[in-house]
py3Dmol code that shows the C-alpha trace and the ligand (Angstrom):
import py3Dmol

protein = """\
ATOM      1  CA  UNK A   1     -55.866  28.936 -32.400  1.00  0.00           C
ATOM      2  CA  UNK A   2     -54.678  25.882 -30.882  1.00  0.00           C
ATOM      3  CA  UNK A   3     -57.764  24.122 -31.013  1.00  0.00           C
ATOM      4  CA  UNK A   4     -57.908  24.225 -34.562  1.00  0.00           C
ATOM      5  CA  UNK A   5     -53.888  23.300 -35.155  1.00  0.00           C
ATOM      6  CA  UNK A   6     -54.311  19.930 -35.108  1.00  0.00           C
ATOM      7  CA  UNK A   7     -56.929  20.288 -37.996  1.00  0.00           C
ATOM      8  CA  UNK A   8     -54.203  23.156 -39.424  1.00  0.00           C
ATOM      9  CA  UNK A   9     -50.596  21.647 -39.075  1.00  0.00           C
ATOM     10  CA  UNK A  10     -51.052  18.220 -40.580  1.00  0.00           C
ATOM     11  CA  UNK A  11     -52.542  19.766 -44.383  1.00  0.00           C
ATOM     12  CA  UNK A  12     -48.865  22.734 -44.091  1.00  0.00           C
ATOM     13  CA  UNK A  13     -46.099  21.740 -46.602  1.00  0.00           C
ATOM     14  CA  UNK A  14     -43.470  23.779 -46.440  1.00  0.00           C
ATOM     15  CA  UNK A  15     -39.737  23.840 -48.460  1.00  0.00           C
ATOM     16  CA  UNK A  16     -37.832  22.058 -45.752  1.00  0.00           C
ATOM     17  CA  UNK A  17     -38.881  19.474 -42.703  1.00  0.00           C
ATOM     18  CA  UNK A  18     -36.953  22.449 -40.619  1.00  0.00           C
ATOM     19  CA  UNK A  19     -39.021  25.298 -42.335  1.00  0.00           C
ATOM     20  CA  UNK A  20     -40.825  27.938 -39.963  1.00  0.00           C
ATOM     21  CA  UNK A  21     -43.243  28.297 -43.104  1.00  0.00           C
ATOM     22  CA  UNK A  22     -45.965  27.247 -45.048  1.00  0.00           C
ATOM     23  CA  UNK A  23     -44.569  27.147 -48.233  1.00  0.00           C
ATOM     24  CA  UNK A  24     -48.116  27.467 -50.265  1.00  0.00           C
ATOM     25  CA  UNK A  25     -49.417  30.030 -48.109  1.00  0.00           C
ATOM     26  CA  UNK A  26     -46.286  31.905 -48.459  1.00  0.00           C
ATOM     27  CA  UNK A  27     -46.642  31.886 -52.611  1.00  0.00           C
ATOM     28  CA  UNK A  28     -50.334  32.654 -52.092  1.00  0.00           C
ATOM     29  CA  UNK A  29     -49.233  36.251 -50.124  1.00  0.00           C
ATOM     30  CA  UNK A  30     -47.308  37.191 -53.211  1.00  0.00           C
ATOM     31  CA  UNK A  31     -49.986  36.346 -55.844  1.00  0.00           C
ATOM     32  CA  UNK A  32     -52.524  38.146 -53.575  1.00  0.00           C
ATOM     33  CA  UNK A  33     -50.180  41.161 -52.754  1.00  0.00           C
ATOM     34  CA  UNK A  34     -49.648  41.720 -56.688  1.00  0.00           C
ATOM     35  CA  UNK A  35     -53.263  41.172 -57.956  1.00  0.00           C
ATOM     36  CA  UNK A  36     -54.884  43.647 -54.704  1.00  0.00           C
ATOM     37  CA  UNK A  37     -52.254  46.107 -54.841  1.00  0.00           C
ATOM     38  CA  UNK A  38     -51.417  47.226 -50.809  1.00  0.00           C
ATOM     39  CA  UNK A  39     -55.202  46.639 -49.342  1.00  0.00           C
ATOM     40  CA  UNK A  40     -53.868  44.949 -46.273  1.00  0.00           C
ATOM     41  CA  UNK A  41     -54.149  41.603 -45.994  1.00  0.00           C
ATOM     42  CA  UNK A  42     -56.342  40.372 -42.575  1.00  0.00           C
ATOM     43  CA  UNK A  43     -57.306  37.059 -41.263  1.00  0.00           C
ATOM     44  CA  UNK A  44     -61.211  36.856 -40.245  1.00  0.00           C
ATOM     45  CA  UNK A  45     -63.049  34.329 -38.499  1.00  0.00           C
ATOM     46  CA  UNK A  46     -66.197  33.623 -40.822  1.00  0.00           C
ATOM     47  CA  UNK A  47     -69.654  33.524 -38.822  1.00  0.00           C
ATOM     48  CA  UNK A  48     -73.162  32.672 -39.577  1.00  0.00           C
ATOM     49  CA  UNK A  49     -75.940  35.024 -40.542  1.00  0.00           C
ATOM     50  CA  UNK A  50     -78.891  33.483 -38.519  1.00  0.00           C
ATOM     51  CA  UNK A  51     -81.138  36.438 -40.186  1.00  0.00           C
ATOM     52  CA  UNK A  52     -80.290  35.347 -43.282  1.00  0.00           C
ATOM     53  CA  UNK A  53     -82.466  32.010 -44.169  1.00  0.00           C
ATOM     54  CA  UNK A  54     -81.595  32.592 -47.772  1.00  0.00           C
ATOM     55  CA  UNK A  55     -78.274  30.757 -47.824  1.00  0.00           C
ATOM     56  CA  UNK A  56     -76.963  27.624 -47.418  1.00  0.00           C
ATOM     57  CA  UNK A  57     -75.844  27.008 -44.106  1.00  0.00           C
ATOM     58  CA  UNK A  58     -72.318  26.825 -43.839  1.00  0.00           C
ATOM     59  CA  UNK A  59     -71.863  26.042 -40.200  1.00  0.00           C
ATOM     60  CA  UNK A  60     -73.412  22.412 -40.569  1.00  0.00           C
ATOM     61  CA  UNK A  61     -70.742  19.957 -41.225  1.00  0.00           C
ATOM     62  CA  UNK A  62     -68.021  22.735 -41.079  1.00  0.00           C
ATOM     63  CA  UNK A  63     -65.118  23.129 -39.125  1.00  0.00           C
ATOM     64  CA  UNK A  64     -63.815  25.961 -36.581  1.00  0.00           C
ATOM     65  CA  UNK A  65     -60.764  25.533 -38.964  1.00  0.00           C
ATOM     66  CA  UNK A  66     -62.969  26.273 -42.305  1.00  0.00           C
ATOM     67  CA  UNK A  67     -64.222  29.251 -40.820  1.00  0.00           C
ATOM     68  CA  UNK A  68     -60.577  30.902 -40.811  1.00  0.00           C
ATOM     69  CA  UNK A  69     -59.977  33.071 -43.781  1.00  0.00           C
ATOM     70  CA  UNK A  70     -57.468  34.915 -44.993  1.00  0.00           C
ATOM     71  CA  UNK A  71     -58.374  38.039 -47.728  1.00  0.00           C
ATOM     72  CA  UNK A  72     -58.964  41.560 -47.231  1.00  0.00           C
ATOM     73  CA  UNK A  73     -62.214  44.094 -46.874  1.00  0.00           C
ATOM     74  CA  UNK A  74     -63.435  45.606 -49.511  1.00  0.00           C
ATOM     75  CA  UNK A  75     -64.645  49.748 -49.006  1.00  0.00           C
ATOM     76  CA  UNK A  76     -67.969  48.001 -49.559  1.00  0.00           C
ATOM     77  CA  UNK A  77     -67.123  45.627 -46.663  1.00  0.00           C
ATOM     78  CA  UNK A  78     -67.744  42.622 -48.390  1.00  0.00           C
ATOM     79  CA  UNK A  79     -64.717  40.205 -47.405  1.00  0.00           C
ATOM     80  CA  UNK A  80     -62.633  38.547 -50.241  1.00  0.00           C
ATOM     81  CA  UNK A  81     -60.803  35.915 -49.222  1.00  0.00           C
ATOM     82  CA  UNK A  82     -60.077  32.389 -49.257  1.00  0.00           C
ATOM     83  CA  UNK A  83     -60.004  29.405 -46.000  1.00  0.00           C
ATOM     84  CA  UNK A  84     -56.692  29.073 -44.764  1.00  0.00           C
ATOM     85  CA  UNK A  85     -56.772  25.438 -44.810  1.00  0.00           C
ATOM     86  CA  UNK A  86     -57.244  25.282 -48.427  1.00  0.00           C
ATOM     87  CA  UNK A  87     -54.470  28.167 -48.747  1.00  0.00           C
ATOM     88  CA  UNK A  88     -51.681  26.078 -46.746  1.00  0.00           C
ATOM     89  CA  UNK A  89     -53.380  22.973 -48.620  1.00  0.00           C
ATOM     90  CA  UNK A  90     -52.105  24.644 -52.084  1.00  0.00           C
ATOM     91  CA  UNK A  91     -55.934  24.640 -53.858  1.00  0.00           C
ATOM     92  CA  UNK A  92     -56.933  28.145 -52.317  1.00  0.00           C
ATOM     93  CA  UNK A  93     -60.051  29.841 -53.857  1.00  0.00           C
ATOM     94  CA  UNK A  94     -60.623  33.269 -53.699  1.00  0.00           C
ATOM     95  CA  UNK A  95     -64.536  33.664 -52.534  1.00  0.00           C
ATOM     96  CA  UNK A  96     -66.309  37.117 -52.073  1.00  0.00           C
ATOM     97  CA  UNK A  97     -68.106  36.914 -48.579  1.00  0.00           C
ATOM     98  CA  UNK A  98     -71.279  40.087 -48.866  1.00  0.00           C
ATOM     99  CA  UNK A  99     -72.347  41.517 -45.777  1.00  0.00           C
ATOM    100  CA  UNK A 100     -74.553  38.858 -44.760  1.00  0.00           C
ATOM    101  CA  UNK A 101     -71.957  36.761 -43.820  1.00  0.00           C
ATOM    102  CA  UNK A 102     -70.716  37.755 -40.448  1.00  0.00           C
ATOM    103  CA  UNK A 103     -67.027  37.796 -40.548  1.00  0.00           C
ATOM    104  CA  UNK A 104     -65.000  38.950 -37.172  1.00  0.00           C
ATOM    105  CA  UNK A 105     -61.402  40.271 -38.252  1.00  0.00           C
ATOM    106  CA  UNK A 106     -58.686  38.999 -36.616  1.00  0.00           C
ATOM    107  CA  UNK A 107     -55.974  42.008 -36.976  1.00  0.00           C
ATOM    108  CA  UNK A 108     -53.249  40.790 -35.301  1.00  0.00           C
ATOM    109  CA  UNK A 109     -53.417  36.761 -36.936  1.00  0.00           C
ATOM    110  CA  UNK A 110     -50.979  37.316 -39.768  1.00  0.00           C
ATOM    111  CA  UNK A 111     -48.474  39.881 -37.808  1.00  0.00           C
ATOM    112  CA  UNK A 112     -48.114  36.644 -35.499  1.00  0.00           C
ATOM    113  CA  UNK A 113     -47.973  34.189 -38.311  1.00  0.00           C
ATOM    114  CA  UNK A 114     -44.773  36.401 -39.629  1.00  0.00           C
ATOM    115  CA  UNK A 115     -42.910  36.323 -36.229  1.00  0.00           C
ATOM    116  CA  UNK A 116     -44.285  33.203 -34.840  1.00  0.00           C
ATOM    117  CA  UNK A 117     -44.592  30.696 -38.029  1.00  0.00           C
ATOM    118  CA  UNK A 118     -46.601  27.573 -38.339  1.00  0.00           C
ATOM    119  CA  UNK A 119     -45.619  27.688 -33.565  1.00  0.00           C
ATOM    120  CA  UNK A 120     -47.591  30.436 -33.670  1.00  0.00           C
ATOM    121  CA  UNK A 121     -50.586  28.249 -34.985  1.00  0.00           C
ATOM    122  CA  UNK A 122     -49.499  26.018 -32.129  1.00  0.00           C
ATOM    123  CA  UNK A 123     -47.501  27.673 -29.378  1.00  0.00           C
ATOM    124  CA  UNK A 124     -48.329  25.126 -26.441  1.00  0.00           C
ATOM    125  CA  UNK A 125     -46.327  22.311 -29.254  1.00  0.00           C
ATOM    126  CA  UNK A 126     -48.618  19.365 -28.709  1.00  0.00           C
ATOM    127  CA  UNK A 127     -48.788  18.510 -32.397  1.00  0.00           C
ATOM    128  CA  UNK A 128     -46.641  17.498 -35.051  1.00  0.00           C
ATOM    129  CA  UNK A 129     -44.052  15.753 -34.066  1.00  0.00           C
ATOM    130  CA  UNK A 130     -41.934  15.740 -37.174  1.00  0.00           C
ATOM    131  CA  UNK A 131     -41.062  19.758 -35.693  1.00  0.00           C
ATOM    132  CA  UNK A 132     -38.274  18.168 -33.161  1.00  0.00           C
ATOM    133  CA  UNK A 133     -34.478  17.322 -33.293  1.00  0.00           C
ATOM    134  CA  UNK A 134     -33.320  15.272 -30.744  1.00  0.00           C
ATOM    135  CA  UNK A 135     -30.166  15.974 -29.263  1.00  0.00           C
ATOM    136  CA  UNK A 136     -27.613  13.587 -29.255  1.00  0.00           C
ATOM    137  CA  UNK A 137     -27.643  12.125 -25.885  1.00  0.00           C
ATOM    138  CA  UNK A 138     -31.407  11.442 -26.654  1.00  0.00           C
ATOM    139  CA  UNK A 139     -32.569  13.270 -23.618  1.00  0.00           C
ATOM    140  CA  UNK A 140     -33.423  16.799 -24.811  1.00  0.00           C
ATOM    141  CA  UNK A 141     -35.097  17.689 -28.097  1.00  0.00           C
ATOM    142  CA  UNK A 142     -35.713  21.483 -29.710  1.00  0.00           C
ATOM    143  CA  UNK A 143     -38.056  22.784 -31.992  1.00  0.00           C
ATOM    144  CA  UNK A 144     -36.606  23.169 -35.488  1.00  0.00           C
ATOM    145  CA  UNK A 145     -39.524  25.413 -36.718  1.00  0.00           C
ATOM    146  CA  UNK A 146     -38.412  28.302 -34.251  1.00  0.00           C
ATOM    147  CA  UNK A 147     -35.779  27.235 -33.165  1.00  0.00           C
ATOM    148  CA  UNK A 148     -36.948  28.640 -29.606  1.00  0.00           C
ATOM    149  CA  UNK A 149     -38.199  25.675 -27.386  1.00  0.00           C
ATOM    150  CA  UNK A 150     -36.748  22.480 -25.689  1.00  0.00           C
ATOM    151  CA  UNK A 151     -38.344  19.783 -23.858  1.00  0.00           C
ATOM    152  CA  UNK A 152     -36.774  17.246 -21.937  1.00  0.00           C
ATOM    153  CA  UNK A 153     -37.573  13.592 -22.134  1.00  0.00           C
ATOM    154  CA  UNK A 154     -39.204  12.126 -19.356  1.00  0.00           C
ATOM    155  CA  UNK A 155     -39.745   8.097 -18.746  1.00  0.00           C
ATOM    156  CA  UNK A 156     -42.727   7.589 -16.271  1.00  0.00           C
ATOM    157  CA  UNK A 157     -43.112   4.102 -15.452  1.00  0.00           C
ATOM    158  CA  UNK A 158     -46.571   2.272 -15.475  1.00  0.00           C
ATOM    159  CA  UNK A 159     -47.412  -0.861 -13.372  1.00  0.00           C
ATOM    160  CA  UNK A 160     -50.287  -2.837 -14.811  1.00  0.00           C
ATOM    161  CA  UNK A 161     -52.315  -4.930 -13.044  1.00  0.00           C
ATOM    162  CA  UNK A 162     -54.436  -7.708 -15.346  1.00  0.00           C
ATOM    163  CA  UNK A 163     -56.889 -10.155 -14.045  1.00  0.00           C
ATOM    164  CA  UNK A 164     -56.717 -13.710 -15.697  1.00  0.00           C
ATOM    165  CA  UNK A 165     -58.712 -16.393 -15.509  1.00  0.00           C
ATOM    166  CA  UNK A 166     -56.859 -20.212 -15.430  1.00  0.00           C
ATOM    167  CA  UNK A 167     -57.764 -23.696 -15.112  1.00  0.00           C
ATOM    168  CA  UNK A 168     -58.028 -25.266 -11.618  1.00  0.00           C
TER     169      UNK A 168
END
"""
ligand_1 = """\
1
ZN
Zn -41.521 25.848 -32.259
"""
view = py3Dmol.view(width=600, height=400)
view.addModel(protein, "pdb")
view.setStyle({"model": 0}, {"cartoon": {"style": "trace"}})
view.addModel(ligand_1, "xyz")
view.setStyle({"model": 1}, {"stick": {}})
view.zoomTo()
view.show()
């Protein structure tokens, strides 16, 4: 997931600068648990159907990111669901996804989501810097999201050589 939370983390708004959340993904669960009952909710990584020549092709111009969804299977295992960047975005559309489309279901996405938050998206925490709070003596700062890791600052020092050119 990492590669894709730097597409991810930047479009998450969520109730409080401090929040381990996404706020609009948070109201989508509760719309989707009412309206589909207890089918359990699954993220799925959408593929393309290279047998299929009938549809338009997705892939081209799409992101890894756009290719996340978030839904449920169907008994007929068609996939409804909608991208999870449009979900944390706040303008989610539910799509149905027939067989053709190869989806890969990603069991264990959400379960992390609950425990992990939007650092689960991004566990190594290389983006986003609005996540820290510096401590007061400016040399340590922790993550407010989970509350869970602390880096210290480091100064490195660079020595940079430029070549000029000057009149004789
Ligand atoms: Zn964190």
């Amino acid at each position: 997931m990492s590669t894709t939370a730097k597409e991810l983390l930047p479009l998450i708004r969520s109730k409080g600068k401090d929040d381990k959340y996404s706020e609009n993904l948070c109201k989508w669960v509760k719309k989707w648990a009412k309206q589909r009952g207890n089918r359990e909710l699954t993220a799925a990584f959408l593929h393309w159907s290279s047998l299929d020549g009938s549809h338009v092709d997705m892939i081209h111009g799409t992101t890894q990111m756009q290719q996340f969804l978030l839904g449920y299977y169907d008994d007929d295992g068609w996939f409804y669901g909608a991208r999870l960047s449009s979900i944390v975005g706040g303008a989610a559309e539910v799509y149905a996804f027939p067989l053709s489309f190869k989806t890969t279901p990603l069991p264990d996405w959400f379960d992390g989501y609950v425990a992990g938050g939007k650092c689960f998206i991004d566990p190594e925490h290389r983006y986003y810097c609005e996540r820290w709070q510096v401590a007061k003596n400016g040399k340590t700062r922790v993550c407010e999201w989970c509350g869970g890791v602390t880096q210290r600052k480091t100064i490195h020092r660079k020595v940079v050589k430029e070549t000029r050119w000057v009149a004789l």
